[in-house]
C-alpha positions as CSV (number, residue, x, y, z in Angstrom):
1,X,121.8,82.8,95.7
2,X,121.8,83.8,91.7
3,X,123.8,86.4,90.4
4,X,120.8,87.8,88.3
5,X,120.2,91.8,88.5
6,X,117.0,92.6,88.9
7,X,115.5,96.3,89.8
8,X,113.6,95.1,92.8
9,X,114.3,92.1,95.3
10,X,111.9,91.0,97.3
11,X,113.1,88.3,100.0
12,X,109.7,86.7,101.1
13,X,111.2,83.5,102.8
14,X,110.9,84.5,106.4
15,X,107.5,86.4,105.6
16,X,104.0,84.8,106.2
17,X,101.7,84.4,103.5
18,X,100.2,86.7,101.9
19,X,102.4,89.0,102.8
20,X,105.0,88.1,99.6
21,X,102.0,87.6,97.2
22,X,100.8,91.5,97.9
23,X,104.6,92.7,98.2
24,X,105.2,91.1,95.1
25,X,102.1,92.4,93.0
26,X,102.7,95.8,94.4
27,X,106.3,96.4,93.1
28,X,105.0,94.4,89.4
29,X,102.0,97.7,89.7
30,X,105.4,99.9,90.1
31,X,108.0,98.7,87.1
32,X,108.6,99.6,84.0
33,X,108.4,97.4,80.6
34,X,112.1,95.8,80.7
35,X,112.3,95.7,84.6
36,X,111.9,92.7,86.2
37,X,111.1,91.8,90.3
38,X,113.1,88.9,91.9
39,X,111.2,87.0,94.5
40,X,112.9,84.4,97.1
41,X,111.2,82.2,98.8
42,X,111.4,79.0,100.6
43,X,109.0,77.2,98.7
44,X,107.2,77.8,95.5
45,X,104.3,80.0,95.3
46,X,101.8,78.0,93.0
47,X,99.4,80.6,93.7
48,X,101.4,83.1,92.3
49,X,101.8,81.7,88.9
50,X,98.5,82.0,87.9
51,X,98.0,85.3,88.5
52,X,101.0,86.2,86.8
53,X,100.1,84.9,83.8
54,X,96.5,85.8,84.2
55,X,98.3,89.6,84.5
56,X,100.4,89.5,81.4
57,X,103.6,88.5,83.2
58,X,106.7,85.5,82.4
59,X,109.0,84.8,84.7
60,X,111.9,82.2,85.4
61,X,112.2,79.5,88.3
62,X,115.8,79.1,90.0
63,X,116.1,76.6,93.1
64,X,118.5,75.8,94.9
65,X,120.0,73.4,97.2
66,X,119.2,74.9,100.3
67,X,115.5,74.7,99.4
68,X,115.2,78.5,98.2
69,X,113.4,79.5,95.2
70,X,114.4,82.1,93.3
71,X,111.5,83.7,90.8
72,X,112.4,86.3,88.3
73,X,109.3,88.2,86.7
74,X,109.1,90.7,84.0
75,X,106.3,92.0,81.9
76,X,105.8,89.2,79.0
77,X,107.4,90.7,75.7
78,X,104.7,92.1,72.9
């Protein structure tokens, strides 16, 4: 998949949901400002979205070939 470094990966594409939703807001509760969480999936979690934003967070949408998404989230900047 991407080459981006991120400081925790979660792969949520063989997971049910809401299993990646609650994996994924548990490790945002656990990072730092400047750290970011990588989420892959195999589809995209429109869900998701709003509470990120709704939480103070941005993020940035990969997808690939294959069908995978890719979503990298970090606290939004100040």
């Amino acid at each position: 998949m991407s080459g981006t470094k991120a400081d925790r990966v979660i792969d949520g594409r063989n997971l049910e949901p809401p299993e990646p939703f609650l994996l994924t807001m548990e490790a945002l509760d656990e990072i730092q400002p400047g750290q970011s969480v990588l989420l892959q999936l195999n589809r995209e979690p429109f869900p998701l979205y709003r509470a990120l934003e709704l939480n103070g967070y941005a993020w940035d949408i990969s997808r690939f070939e294959d069908g995978t998404v890719e979503i990298l989230i970090r606290h939004r900047p100040a």
